[in-house]
N, C-alpha and C positions, 0 to 999 in steps of 0.2 A: 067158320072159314078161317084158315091160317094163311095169313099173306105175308109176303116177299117184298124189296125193293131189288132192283139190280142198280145195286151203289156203287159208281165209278170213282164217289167223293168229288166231284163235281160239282157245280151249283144247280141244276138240275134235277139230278140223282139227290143230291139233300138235301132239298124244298120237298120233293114228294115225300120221304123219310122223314120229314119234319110234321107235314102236313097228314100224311095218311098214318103215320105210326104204326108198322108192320111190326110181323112176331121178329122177323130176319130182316138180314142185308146182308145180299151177296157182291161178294168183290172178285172180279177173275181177273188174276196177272198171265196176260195172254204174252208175256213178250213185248209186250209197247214198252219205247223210252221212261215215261213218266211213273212207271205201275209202281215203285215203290212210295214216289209222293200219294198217287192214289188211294193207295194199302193203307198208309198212315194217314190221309184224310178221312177217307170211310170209317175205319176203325176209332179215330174220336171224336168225328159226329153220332156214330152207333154208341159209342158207350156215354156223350152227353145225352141223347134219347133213348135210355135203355133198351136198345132194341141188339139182338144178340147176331153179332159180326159172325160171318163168313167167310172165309178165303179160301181160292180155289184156282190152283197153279197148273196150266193148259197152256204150254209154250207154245205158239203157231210164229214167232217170229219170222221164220225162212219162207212163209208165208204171204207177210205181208207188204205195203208198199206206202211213201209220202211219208208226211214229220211223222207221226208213230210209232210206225218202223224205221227210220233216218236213212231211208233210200228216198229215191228220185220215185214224185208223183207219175202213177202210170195214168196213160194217155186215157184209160177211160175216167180217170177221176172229176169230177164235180168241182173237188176244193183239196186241198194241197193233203189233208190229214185222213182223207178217203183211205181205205184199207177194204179190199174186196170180200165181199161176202161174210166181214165183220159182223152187224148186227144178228145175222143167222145164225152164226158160231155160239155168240155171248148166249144168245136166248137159251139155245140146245144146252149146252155147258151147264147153264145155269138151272133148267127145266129140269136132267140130269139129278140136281144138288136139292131141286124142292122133290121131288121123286122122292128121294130118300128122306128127306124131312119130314113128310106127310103134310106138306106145304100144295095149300091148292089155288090159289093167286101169285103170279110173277107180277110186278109191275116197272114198268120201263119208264125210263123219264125223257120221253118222245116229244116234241114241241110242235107247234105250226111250223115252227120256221125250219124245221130240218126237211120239211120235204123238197127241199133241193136234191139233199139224196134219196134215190129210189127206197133205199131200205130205211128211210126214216117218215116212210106215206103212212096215210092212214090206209091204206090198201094192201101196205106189208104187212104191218101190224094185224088186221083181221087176216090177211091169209095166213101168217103162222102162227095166230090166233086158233084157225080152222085144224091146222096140218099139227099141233102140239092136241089138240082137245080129240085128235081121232085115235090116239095111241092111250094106253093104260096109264091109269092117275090121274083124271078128271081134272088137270090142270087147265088154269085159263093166262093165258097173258091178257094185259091189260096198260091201255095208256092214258092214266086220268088226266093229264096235263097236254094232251094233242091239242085242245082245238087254242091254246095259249100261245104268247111271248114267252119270253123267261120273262121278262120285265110284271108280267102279268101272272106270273106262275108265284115269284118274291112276294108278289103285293096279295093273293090270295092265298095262299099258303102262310102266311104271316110269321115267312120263317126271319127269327131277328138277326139282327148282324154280328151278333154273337157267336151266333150256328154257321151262317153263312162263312164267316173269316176265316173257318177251317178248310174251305169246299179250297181243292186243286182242278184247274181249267188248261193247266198247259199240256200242250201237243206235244215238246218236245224235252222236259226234263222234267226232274222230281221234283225242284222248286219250282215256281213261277217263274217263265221267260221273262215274260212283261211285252213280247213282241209277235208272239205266234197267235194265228185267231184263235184261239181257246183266249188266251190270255187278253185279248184287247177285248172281247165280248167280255167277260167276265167284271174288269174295270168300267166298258160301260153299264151294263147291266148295274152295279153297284153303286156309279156316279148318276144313273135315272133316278134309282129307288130309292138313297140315302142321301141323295142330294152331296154325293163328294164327289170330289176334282176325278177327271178321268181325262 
C-alpha cells in the first residue's frame, strides 16, 4: 500500500507526515493568502523526512471567502477562515494526483476539534471516504488523528520541535501573523507541549 499525506505544512499535516511516514505529500496552492509559506513549509518538512513533496497549483481563489481568501467571512461560516466546500476540493484535487501516482491511501490531518466545521466530521470524512472508493483506483481517504487534540496528535506522534518549528499555521500571510486563529492555536499548541511561553 502507497500512502499520501495532504500536507498543508501546518502542524497537523506534519505530525501525521512525521508519525505515519508516507511514500508522498501533497501540497495544493488553491489561491489562499498564505500558500506560498505553506509550499515552503511542506516542502522542508518532506525533505527533513524523506518523504517525496508534491505541488499542485488549482487557483479557486474567485472562489473563496474569510482570512484565506482576504474577503469578508460569509454568513454561513463557522469561524472567520471558513472557505466553502474547501475540504471537498483539496480531497478531489488531491485524489486526482494519487490516481496518477498509483497512491492508494490519502491521509487528512482531521482533528476532534475541527468538527465545528461540517466538512471537518467524522461523517465527512467516511462519506467522501465512500464517494472517492466507488470511482476507479481503489483509493481510500483516511483520518488517523480524528478522534485527537493537536495537543494530543504532538504528544503521540512524537513529532520533535525540530520538525514541528517549520509547520506554517497562518490564515492570512506566508509568514506567521502571530494574530490570526491558525496562528494563536499553533503557539498554544506549542506552549502545552514544550512547555514555552505562548
Amino acid at each position: 500500500m502507497t500512502k499520501a499525506v495532504l500536507l498543508s505544512g501546518g502542524m497537523d499535516s506534519t505530525c501525521i507526515a512525521y508519525w505515519q511516514r508516507p511514500a508522498y505529500a501533497v501540497t495544493i496552492d488553491y489561491g489562499q493568502r498564505p500558500a506560498a509559506g505553506e509550499v515552503r513549509a511542506a516542502k522542508t518538512v518532506s525533505d527533513a523526512l524523506g518523504i517525496e513533496h508534491v505541488v499542485i497549483e488549482a487557483n479557486i481563489a474567485s472562489l473563496g471567502s474569510g482570512d484565506l481568501a482576504g474577503t469578508p467571512a460569509s454568513e454561513s461560516a463557522p469561524a472567520s477562515e471558513w472557505w466553502p466546500y474547501r475540504n471537498q476540493f483539496l480531497v478531489t484535487v488531491a485524489a486526482m494526483k494519487c490516481h496518477q501516482l498509483g497512491i492508494t491511501e490519502l491521509m487528512i490531518g482531521a482533528l476532534r476539534t475541527d468538527g465545528f466545521h461540517v466538512d471537518g466530521t467524522p461523517s465527512f470524512f467516511a462519506a467522501i471516504n465512500e464517494l472517492i472508493g466507488q470511482q476507479e483506483g481503489a483509493l481510500q481517504v483516511t483520518t488517523p488523528a480524528i478522534h485527537l487534540t493537536a495537543g494530543e496528535l504532538v504528544r503521540i506522534s512524537e513529532t520533535p520541535l525540530e520538525v514541528l518549528g517549520w509547520s506554517l499555521s497562518c490564515h492570512i500571510s506566508d509568514i506567521a501573523c502571530g494574530f490570526c486563529r491558525g496562528c494563536r492555536k499553533h503557539f498554544e499548541v506549542m506552549g502545552e507541549v514544550f512547555d514555552l511561553p505562548h
